[in-house]
KEZALUM-454761 format. One record per residue (C-alpha): chain; residue number from 1; residue in three letters; x, y, z. Coordinates in nm, 3 decimals. Each point is the difference from the previous one (the first is absolute). Last residue first. Layout:
<rs>
R mol seq type      xx      yy      zz
R   A NUM  ALA       X       Y       Z
...
</rs>
This chain:
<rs>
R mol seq type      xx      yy      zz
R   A 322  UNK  -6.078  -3.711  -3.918
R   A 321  UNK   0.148   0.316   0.049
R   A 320  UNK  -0.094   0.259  -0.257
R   A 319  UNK   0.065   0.156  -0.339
R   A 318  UNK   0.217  -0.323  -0.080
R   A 317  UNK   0.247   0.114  -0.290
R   A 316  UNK   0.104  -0.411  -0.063
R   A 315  UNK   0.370  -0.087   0.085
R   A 314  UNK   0.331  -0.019  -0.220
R   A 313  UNK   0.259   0.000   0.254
R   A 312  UNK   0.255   0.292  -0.014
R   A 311  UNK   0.389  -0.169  -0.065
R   A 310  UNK   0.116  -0.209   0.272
R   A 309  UNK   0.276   0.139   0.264
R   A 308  UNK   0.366  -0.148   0.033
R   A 307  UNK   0.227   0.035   0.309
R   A 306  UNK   0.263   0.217  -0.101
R   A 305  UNK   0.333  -0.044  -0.139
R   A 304  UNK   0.287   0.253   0.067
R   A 303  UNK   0.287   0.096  -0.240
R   A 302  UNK   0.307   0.048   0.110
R   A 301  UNK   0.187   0.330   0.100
R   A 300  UNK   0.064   0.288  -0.226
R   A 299  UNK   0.226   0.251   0.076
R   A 298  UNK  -0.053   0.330   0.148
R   A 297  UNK   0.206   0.301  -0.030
R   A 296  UNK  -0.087   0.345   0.063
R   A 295  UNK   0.280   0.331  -0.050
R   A 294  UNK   0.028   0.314   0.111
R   A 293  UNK  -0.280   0.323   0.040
R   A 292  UNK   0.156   0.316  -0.239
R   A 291  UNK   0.003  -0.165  -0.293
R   A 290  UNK  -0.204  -0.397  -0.020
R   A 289  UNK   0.233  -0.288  -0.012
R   A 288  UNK  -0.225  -0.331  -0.022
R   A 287  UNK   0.187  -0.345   0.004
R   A 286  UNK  -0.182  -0.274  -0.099
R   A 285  UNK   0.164  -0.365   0.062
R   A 284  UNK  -0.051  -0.320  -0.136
R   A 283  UNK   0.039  -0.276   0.233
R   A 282  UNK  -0.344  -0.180  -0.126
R   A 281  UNK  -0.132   0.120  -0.309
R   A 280  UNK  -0.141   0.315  -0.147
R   A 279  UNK  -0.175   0.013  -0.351
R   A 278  UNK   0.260  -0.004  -0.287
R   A 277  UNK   0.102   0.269  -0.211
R   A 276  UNK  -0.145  -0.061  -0.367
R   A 275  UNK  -0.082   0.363  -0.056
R   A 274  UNK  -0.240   0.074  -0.216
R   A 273  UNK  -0.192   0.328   0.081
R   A 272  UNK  -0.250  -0.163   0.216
R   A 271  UNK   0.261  -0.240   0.184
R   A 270  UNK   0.201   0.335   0.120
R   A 269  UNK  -0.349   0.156   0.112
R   A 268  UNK  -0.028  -0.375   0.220
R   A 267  UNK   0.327   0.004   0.080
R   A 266  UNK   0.067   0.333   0.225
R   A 265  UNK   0.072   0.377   0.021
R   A 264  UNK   0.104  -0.119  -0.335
R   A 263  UNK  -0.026   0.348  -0.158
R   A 262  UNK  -0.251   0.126   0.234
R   A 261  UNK  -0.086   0.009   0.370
R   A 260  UNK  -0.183  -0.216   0.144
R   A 259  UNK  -0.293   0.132   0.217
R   A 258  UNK   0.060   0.310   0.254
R   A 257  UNK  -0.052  -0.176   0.334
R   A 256  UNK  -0.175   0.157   0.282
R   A 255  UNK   0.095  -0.162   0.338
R   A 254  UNK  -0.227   0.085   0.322
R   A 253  UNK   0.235   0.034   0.317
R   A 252  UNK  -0.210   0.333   0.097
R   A 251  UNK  -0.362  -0.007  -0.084
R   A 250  UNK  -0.195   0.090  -0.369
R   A 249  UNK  -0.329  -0.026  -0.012
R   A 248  UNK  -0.300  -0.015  -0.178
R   A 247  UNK  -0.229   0.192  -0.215
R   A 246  UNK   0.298   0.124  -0.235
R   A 245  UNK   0.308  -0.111   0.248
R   A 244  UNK   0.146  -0.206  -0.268
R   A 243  UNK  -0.024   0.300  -0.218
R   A 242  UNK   0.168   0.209   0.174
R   A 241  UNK   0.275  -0.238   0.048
R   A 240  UNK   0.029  -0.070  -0.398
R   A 239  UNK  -0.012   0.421  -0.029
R   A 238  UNK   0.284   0.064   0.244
R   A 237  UNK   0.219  -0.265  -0.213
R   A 236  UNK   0.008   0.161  -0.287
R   A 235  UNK  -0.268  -0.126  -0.279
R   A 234  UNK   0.084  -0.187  -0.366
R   A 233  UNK   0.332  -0.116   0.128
R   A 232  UNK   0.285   0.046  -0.232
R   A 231  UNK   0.172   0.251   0.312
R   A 230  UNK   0.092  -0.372   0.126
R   A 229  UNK   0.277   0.007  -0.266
R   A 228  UNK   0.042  -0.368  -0.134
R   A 227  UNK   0.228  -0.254  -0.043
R   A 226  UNK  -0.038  -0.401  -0.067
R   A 225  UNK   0.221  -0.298  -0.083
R   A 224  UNK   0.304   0.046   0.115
R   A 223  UNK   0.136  -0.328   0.056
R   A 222  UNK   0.206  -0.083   0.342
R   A 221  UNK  -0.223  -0.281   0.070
R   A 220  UNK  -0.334   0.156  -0.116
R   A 219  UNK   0.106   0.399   0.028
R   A 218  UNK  -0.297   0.296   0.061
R   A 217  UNK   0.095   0.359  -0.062
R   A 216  UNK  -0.168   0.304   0.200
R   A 215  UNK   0.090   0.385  -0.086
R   A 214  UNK  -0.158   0.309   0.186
R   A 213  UNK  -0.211   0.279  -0.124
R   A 212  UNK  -0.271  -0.002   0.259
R   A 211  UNK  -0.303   0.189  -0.147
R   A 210  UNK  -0.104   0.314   0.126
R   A 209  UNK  -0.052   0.179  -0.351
R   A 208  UNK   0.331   0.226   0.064
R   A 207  UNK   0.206  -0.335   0.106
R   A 206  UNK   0.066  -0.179   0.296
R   A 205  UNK   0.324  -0.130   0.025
R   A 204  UNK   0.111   0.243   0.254
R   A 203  UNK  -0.293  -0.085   0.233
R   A 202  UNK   0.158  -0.353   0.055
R   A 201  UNK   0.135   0.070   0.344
R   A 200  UNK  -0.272   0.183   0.127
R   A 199  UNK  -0.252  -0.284  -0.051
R   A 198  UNK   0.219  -0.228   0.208
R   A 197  UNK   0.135  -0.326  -0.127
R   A 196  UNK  -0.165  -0.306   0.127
R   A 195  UNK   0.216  -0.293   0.030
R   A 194  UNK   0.148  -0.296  -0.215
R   A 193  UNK  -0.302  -0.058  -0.093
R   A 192  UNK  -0.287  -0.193  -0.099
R   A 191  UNK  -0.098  -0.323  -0.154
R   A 190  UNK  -0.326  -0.123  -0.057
R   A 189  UNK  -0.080  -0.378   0.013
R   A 188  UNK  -0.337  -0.237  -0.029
R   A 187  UNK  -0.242   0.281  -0.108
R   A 186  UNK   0.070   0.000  -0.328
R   A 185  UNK  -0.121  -0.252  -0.239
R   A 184  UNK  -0.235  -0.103   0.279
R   A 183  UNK  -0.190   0.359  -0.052
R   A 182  UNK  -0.007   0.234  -0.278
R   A 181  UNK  -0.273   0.007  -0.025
R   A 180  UNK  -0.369   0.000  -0.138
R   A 179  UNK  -0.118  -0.028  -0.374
R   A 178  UNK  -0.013  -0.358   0.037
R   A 177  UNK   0.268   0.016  -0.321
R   A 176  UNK   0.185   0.203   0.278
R   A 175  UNK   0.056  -0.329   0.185
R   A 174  UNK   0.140  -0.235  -0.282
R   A 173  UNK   0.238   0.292  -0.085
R   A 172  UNK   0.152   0.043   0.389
R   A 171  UNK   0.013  -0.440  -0.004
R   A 170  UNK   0.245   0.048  -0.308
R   A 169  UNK   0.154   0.338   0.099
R   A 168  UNK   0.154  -0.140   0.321
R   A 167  UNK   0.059   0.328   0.147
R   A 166  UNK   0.264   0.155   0.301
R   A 165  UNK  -0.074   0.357   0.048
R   A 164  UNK   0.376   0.113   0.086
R   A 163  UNK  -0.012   0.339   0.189
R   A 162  UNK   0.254   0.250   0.024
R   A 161  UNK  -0.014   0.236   0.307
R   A 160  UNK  -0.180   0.372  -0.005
R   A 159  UNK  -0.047   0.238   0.342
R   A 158  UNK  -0.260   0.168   0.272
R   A 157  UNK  -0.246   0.121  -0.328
R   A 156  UNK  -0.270   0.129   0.183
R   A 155  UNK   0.109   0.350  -0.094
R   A 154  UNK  -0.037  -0.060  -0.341
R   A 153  UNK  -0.351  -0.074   0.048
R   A 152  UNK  -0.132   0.286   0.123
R   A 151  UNK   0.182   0.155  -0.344
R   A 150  UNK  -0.237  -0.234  -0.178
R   A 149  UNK  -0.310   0.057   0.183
R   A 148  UNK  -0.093  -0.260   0.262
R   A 147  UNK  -0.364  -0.219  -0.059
R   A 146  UNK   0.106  -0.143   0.365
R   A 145  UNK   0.323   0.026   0.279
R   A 144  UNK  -0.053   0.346   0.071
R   A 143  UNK   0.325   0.208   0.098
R   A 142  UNK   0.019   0.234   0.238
R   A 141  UNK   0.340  -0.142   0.117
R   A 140  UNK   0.109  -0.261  -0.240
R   A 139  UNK   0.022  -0.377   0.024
R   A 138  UNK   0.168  -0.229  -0.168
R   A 137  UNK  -0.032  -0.217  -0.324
R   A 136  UNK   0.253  -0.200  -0.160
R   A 135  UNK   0.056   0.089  -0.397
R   A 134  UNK   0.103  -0.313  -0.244
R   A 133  UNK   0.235   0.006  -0.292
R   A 132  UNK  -0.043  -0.254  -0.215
R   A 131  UNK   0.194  -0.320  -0.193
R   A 130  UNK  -0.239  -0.305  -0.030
R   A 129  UNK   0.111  -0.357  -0.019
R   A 128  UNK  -0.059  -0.273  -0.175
R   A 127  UNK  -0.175  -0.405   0.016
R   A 126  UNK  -0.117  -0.122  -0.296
R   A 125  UNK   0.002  -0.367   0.009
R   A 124  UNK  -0.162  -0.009   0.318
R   A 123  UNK  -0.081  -0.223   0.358
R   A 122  UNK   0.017   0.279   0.263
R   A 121  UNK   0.279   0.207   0.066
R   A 120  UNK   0.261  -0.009   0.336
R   A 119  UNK   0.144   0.322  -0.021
R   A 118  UNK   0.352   0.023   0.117
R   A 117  UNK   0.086   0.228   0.263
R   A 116  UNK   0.275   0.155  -0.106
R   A 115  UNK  -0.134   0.389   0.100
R   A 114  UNK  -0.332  -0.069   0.158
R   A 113  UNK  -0.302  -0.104  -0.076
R   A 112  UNK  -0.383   0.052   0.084
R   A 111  UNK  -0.227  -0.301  -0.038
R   A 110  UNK  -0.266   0.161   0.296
R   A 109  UNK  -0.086   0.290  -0.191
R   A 108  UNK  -0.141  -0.141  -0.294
R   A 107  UNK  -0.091   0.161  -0.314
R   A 106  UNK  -0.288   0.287  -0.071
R   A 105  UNK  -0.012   0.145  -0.320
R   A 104  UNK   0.070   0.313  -0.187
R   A 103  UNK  -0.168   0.238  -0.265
R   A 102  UNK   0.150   0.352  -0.102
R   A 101  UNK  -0.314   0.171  -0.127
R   A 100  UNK  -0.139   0.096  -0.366
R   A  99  UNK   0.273  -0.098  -0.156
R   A  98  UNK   0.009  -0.416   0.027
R   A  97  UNK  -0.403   0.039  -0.075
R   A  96  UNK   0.098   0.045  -0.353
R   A  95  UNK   0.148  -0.360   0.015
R   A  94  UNK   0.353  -0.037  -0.118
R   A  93  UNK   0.085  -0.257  -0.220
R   A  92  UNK   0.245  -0.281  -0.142
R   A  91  UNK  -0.198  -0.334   0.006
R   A  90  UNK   0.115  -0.337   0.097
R   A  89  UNK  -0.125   0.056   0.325
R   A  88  UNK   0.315  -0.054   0.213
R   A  87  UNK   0.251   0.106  -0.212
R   A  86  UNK  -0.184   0.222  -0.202
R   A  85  UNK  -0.211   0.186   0.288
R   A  84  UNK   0.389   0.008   0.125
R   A  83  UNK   0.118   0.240  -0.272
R   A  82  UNK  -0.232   0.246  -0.033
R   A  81  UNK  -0.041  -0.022   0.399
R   A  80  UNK   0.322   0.030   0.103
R   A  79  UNK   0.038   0.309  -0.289
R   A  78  UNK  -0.289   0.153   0.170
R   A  77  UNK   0.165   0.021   0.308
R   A  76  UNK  -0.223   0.071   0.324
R   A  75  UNK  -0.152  -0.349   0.079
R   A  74  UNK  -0.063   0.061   0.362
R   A  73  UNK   0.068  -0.246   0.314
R   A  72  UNK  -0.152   0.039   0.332
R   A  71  UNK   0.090  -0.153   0.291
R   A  70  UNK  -0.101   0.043   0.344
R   A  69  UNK   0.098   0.058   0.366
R   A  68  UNK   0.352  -0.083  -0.095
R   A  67  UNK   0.273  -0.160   0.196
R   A  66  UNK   0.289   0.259  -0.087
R   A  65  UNK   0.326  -0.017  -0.110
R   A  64  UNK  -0.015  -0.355  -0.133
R   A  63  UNK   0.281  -0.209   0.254
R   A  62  UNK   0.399   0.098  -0.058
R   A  61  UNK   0.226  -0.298   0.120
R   A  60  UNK   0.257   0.148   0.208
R   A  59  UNK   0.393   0.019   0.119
R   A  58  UNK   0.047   0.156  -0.411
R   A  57  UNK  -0.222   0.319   0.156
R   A  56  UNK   0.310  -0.017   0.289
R   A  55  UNK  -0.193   0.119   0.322
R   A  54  UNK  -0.069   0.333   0.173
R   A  53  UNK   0.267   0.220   0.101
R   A  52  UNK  -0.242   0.291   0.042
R   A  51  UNK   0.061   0.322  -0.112
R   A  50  UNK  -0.341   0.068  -0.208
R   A  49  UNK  -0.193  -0.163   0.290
R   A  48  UNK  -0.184   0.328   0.143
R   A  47  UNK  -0.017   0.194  -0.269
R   A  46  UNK  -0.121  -0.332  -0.172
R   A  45  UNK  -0.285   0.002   0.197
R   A  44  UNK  -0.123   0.355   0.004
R   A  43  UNK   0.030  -0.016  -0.420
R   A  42  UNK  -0.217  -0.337   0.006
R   A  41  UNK  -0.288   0.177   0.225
R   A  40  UNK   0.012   0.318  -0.229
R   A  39  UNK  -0.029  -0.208  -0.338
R   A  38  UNK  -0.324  -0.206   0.140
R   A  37  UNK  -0.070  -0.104   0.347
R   A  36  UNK  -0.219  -0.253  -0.109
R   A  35  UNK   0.302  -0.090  -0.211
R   A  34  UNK   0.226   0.016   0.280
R   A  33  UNK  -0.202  -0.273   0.206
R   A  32  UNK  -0.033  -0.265  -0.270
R   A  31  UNK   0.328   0.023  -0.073
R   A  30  UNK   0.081  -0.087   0.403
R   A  29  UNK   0.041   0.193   0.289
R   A  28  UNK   0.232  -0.177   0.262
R   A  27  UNK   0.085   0.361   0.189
R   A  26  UNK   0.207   0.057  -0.279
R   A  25  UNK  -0.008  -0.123  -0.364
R   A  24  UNK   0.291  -0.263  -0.037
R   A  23  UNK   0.286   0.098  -0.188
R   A  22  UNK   0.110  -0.188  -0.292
R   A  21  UNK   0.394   0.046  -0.141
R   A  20  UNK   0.187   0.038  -0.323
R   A  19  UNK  -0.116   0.352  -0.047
R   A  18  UNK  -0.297   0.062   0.186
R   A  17  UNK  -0.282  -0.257  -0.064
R   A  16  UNK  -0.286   0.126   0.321
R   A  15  UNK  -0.225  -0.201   0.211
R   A  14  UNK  -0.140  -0.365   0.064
R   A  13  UNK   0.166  -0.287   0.180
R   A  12  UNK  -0.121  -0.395  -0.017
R   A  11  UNK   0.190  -0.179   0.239
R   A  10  UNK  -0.029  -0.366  -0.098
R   A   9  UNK   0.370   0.007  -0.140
R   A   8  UNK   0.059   0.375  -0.148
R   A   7  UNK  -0.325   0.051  -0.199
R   A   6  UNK  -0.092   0.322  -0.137
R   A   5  UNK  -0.218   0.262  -0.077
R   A   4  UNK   0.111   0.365  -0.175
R   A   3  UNK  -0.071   0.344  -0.039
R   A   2  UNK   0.258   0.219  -0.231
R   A   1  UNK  -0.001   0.347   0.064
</rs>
C-alpha cells in the first residue's frame, strides 16, 4: 500500500496511491489516524476503498506523507561519514564512538516538504542534499513504545519514504566546531515523500541479516551523481528505532531517517574525495529514485536573508548582581 497527502485546490485529501489514482481514507480518517491504527487499521481501510474511482494522481499536487510528531535523523553509513568528515571537516575519519551505537539528531518538524516544493535555503555557499531512506512509525498491538527490543521494533515500523536532509555545510561546520549541532545548517528544509510505502510491501528486499537490500540513486539536473544499496547501513532499520526509543519514546507519525547513504549519497562526501561538483544553486533540481518506494524531487528555491544578530559581547564574569 502506498499512503499518500495531497492538495487538489484548497482541499487537502489524505488516503491511499492505487494505480494512477488517490483514494481518500474512509470515514474522513486521516494519516495520522491509520498509523495509530497501525498495519491492521490501514489494511481495513483500503478493503474498503480499493475499488474506488478516486481521482487522477496527475489531477493533484502530492503534500509530505505524513506531518510528523518528530524527527530524528541517524548517521548510519560509514562511507557518508569517511567521506563527509572530509568535506566538511577537512579531515577523513571515523570516530570509535561511530560503532559503538547508531547516533542521530533531532531536526525540525515544522519545515517539512513535499514532492516539488522547492526549498527555500538560508544564506550559503555550500548548500547539498542528502539521499536516505526514512522509517515512519505506527503503532502495534501489545507493543511498548520505550527501551523496545529490536524485533519489538520491527513491528513499529508502519512504512519507509525518501527523505532529502537539506544542509548548508558551511554554517553546519562552523556549528559542530561548538561541539553541538547540527542545527541552522539544517533545520530550515527537509523533504519527504512521495508517500509511505507499507512495511509488507518491501519485506522482499530484506535480506538474511534484516537489512533492506534496496537500490537509491541521486541525479543533480539529470546527472547521476550518487548510488548506493541501503543494506550498506551499519544497523537495520529495527535496531535505529530501538534505539531511539532507549529511555524515551517512540509515538506514531515519528520519522527515523537512516543518514546519507554512500557513494555520493550527497556533496559534501563527494567534495571530501575530490570532486569539483558544485554546491547547489537556484533552479537546480535533485531527483531521488529509491527501489521499491518511487521517486522525490525538489528543486531549489532562492536564497533567504535574515535579520542579522551580533557576535557574543565581551562582558566581565560578575559572580553577583551589582
Amino acid at each position: 500500500m502506498r499512503i499518500a497527502r495531497w492538495a487538489m485546490g484548497s482541499v487537502i485529501g489524505e488516503g491511499f496511491v492505487i494505480d494512477d489514482r488517490v483514494v481518500a481514507f474512509p470515514d474522513g480518517q486521516t494519516v495520522a489516524d491509520i498509523l495509530a491504527g497501525g498495519s491492521d487499521a490501514a489494511h481495513a481501510a483500503f478493503g474498503r476503498v480499493r475499488d474506488e474511482s478516486g481521482t487522477a494522481l496527475s489531477d493533484v499536487r502530492l503534500l509530505a506523507p505524513v506531518v510528523p510528531a518528530s524527527v530524528r535523523d541517524f548517521v548510519a553509513f560509514e562511507e557518508h561519514v569517511e567521506g563527509v568528515s572530509a568535506g566538511v571537516e577537512g579531515k577523513s575519519f571515523v570516530a570509535p564512538e561511530w560503532y559503538q551505537a547508531p547516533t542521530f539528531y533531532f531536526t525540525n518538524p515544522h519545515t517539512i516538504l513535499g514532492p516539488g516544493e522547492p526549498v527555500a535555503p538560508p544564506v550559503t555557499e555550500r548548500l547539498d542534499f542528502e539521499l536516505e531512506v526514512a522509517v515512519v512509525v505506527g503503532n502495534a498491538p501489545g507493543v511498548g513504545e520505550a527501551n523496545l527490543t529490536a524485533a519489538d521494533a520491527a513491528s513499529r515500523i508502519f512504512g519507509y519514504t525518501i527523505m532529502n536532509d537539506w544542509s548548508a555545510r558551511d554554517l553546519q561546520g562552523r556549528e559542530m566546531k561548538v561541539r553541538l549541532g547540527p542545527a541552522k545548517g539544517k533545520d530550515f528544509g527537509t523533504s519527504l515523500g512521495p508517500w509511505i510505502v507499507t512495511a509488507d510491501e518491501l519485506e522482499q528486499y530484506v535480506d538474511a541479516d534484516g537489512f533492506l537490500a534496496i537500490r537509491a540513486e541521486v541525479r543533480i539536473n539529470g546527472r547521476l551523481v550518487g548510488e548506493d544499496l541501503v543494506s550498506n547501513m551499519g544497523w537495520p532499520f529495527p535496531e535505529l528505532v530501538a534505539y531511539a526509543s532507549r529511555n524515551s519514546r517512540v509515538v506514531p507519525g515519528d520519522v527515523l531517517g537512516s543518514g546519507t547513504v554512500g557513494n555520493g549519497g550527497c556533496l559534501g562526501e563527494l567534495w571530501g574525495r575530490g570532486s569539483s561538483l558544485p554546491a547547489l544553486r537556484e533552479g537546480d533540481e535533485v531527483r531521488m529514485t529509491v527501489e521499491g518506494i518511487g521517486e522525490l524531487v525538489g528543486t531549489v528555491g532562492p536564497r533567504v536573508v535574515a535579520p542579522e544578530l551580533p557576535p557574543a559581547r565581551s562582558r566581565p564574569r560578575a559572580r553577583r548582581r551589582m
